[in-house]
FIFI-775913 format. One record per residue: x, y, z of N, C-alpha, C in turn. Coordinates in steps of 0.001 Angstrom, whole numbers, plus 524288, in hexadecimal, padded with zeros to 5 digits. Example, Ala and Ser with C-alpha at 12.3 -4.5 7.8 and 13.67 -1.06 7.14 Angstrom:
% FIFI-775913
833867E9C681E788300C7EE6C81E78833907F31C81E78/832327F73681BA8835667FBDC81BE4832648001E81EBE/
//
This chain:
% FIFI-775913
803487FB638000080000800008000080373804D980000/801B1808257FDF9805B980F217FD0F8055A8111B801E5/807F9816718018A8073E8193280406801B781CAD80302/7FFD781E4A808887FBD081FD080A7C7FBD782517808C6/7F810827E1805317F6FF82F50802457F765830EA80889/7F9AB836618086C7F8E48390E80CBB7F4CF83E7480DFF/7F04183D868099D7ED3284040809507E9C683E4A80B7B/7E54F842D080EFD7E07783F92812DC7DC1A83E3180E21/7D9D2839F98109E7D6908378A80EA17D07F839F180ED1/7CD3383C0F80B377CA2583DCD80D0C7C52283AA680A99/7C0CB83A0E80ED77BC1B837B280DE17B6C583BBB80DFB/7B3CE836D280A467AE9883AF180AC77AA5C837D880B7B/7A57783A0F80F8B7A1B983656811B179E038387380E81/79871835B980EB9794028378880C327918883ADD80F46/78FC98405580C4478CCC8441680EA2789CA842E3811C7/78B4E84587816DB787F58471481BF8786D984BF381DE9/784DF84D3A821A8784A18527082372786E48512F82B91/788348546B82B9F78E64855078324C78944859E283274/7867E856B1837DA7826285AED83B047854085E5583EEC/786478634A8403D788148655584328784B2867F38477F/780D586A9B8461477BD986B5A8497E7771E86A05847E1/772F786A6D8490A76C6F8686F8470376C3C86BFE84238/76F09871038437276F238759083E267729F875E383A17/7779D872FD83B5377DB1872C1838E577DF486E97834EB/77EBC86E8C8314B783CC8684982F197839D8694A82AA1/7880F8653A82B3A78C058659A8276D78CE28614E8224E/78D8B8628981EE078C0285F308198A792A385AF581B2F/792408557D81B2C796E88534F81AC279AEE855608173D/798FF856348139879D0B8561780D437A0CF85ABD81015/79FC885DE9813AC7A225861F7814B27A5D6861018177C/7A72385B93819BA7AA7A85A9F81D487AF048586B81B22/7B2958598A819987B5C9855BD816E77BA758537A81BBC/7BB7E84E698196B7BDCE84A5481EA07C44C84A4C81B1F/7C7828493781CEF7CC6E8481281C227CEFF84337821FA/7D04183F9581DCA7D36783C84821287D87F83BDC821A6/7DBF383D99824F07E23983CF3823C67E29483B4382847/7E7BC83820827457EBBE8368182BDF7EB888395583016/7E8D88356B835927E9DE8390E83AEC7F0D4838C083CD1/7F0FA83CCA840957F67483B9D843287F55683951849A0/7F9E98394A84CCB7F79D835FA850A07F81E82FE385091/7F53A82ECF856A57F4DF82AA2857A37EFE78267E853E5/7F1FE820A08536B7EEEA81DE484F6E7F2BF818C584CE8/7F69A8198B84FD97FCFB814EE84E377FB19815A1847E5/7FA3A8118C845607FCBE8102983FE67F6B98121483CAB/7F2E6812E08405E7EDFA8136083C377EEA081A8983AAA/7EFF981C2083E407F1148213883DA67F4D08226883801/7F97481FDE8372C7FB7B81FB1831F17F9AC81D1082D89/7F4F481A9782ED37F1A481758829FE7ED8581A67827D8/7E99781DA082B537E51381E3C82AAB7E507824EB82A70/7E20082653828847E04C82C6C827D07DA9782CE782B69/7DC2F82D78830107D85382D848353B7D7C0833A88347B/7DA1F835B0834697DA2283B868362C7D51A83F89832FC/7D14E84302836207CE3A8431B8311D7CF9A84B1483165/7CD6B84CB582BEF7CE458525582C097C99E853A08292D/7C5FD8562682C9E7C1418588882B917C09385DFC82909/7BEDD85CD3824A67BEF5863EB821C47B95C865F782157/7B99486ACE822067B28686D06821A17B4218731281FC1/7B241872E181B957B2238786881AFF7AD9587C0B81CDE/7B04287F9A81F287AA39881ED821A47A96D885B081D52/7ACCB888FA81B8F7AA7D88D418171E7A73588BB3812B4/7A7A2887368105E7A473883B480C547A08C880CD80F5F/79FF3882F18142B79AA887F1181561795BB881D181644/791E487E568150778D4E8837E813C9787AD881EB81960/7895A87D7181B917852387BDD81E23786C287ECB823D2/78B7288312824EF78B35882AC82A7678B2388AAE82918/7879188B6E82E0E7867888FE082D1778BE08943082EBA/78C3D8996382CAD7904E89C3582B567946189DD48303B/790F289F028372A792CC89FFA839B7794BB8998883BA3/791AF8952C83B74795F2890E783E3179B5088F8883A11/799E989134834CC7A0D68902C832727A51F893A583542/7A278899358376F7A50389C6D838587A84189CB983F41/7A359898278400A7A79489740845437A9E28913C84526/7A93388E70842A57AAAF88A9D841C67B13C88A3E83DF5/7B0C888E4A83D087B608891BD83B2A7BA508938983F25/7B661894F1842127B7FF896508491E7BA028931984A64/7B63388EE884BCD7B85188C2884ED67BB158893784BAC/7BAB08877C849517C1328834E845D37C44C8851684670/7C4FD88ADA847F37CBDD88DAE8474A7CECA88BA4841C5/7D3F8887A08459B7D742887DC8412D7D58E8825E83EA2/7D22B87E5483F557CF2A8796A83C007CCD487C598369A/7CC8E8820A8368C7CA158834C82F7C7CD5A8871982E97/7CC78884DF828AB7D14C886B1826D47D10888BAF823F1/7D46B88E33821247D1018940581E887CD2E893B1819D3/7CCC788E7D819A07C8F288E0D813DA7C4B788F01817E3/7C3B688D1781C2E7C10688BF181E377BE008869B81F40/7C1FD8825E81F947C18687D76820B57C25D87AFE82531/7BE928797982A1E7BEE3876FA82E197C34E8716F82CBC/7C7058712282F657C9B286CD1830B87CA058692983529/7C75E863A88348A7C857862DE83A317CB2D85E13838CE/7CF0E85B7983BBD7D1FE8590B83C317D3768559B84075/7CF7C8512D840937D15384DA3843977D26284641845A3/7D5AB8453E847557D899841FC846C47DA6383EEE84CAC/7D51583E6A8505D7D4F883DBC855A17D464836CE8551F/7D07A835288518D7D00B8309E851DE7D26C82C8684EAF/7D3CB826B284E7C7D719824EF84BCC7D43B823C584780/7CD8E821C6847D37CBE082137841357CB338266E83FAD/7C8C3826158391B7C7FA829A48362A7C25682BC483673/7BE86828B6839157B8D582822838E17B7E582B4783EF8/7BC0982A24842F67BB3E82D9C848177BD89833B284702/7C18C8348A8459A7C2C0839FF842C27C07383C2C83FAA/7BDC88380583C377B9C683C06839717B31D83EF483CC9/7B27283A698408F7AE2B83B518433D7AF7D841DC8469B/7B43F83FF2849A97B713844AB84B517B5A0849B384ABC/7B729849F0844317B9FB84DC9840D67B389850C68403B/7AFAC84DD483DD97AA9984EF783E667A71B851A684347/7AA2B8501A847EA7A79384EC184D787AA418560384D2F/7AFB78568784BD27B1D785CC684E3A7AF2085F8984B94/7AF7785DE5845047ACC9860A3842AA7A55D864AD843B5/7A52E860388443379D4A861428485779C838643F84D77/7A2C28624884F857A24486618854BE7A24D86B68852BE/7A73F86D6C84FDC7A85F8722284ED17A581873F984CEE/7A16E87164847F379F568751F8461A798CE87708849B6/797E88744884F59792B2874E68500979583877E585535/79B878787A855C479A6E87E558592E79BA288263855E9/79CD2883388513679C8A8883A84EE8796F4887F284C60/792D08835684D2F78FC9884BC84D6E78A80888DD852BD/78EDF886F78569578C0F8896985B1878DB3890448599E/788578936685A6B78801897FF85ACE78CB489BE385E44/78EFF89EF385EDD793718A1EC863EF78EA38A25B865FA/790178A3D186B4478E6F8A68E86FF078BE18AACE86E6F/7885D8ACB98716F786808B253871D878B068B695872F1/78D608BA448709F78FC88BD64872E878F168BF9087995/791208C1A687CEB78F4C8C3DA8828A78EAC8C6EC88182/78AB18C8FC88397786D78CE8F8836E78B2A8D0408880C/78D208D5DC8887778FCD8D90D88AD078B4E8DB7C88FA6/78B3E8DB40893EC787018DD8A8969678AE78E18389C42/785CA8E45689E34789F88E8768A1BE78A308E5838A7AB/78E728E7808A92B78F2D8E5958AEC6788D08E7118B35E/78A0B8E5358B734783558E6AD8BB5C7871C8EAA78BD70/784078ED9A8C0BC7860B8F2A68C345789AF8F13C8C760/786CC8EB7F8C9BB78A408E8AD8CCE978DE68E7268CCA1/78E9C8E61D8C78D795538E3BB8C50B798858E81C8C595/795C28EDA88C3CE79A628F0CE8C27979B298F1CD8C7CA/797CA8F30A8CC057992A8F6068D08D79DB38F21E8D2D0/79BF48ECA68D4037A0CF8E90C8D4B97A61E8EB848D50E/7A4458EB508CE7C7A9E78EB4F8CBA37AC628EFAA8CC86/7AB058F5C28CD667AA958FA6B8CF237AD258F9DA8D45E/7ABA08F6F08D9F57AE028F5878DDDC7B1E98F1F08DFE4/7B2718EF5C8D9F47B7748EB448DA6B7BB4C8EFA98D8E2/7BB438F22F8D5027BFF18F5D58D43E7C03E8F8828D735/7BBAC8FD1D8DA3B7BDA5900958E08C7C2238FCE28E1C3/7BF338F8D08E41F7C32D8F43D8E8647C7D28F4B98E78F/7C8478F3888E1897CDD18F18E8DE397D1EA8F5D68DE79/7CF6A8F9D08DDD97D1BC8FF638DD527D3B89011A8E37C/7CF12901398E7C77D31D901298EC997D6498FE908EEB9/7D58A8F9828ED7C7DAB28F6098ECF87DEDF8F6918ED82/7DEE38F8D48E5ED7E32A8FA578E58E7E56A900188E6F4/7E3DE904358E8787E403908B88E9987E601908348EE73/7E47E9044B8F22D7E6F4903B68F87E7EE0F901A28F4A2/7F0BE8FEC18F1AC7F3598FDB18F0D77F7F4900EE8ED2C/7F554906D18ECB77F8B0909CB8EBEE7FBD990CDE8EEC8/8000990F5B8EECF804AF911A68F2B480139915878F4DC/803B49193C8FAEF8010E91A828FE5580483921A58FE3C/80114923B08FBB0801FB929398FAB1801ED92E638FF06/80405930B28FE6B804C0934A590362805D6933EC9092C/80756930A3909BD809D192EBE9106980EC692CF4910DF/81208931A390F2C81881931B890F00819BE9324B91410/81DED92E21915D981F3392D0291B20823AD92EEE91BBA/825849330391EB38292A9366491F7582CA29345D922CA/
//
């Protein structure tokens, strides 16, 4: 038998749809899988087999996810997308090819259903109670005689 191409192997399943919320998902065809050689532990299967999987999604060419979750899903990938704007995920935890791919799917779904979660409400800025300020008003007196007892002692030159 030859030597082994060192190019990843890539497969393709029959169209499905990757549910992300009751409102979200995602057309399969959009997912493209790459299999290459993991590194790591695996003794001799590790140099036989192309376990390792590399998950591609383009978010800019995708039309089913609405405009603000690409836009944090951009966010949150950081440095996993790339400037085309291609999610990369890459992983290579398990020794088959069928658990890495589940994986690879499993990060994929996470990430995209918290950039599907909405941000926070901004904090409304509100004013202190009269009580806060007066407090705060009598913590500084305090603070201030404090320190005022701890300054040098003026006019009582001892002859």
């Amino acid at each position: 038998m030859g030597p082994q191409a060192s190019h990843p192997v890539t497969r393709r399943r029959e169209p499905t749809v990757v549910f992300i919320t009751p409102k979200i998902s995602v057309p399969d065809d959009e997912l493209h899988e790459s299999f290459v050689r993991a590194s790591g532990a695996g003794g001799q299967n590790v140099n036989k087999v192309s376990t390792a999987v590399e998950l591609r999604f383009d978010i800019s060419a995708n039309w089913t996810l609405p405009y603000d979750v690409k836009q944090r899903l951009i966010r949150l990938g950081g440095r996993r997308v790339t400037q085309d704007g291609v999610l990369v995920l890459f992983v290579q935890t398990h020794r088959t090819q069928e658990m890495n791919r589940k994986a690879a799917e499993a990060r994929f779904v996470e990430l995209v259903q918290k950039a599907a979660e909405p941000p926070p409400p901004p904090r409304i800025a509100t004013k202190p109670t009269r009580g806060a300020v007066r407090r705060r008003l009598v913590g500084k007196a305090i603070r201030a005689s404090v320190k005022s007892t701890r300054a040098r002692v003026t006019g009582e030159d001892e002859d």
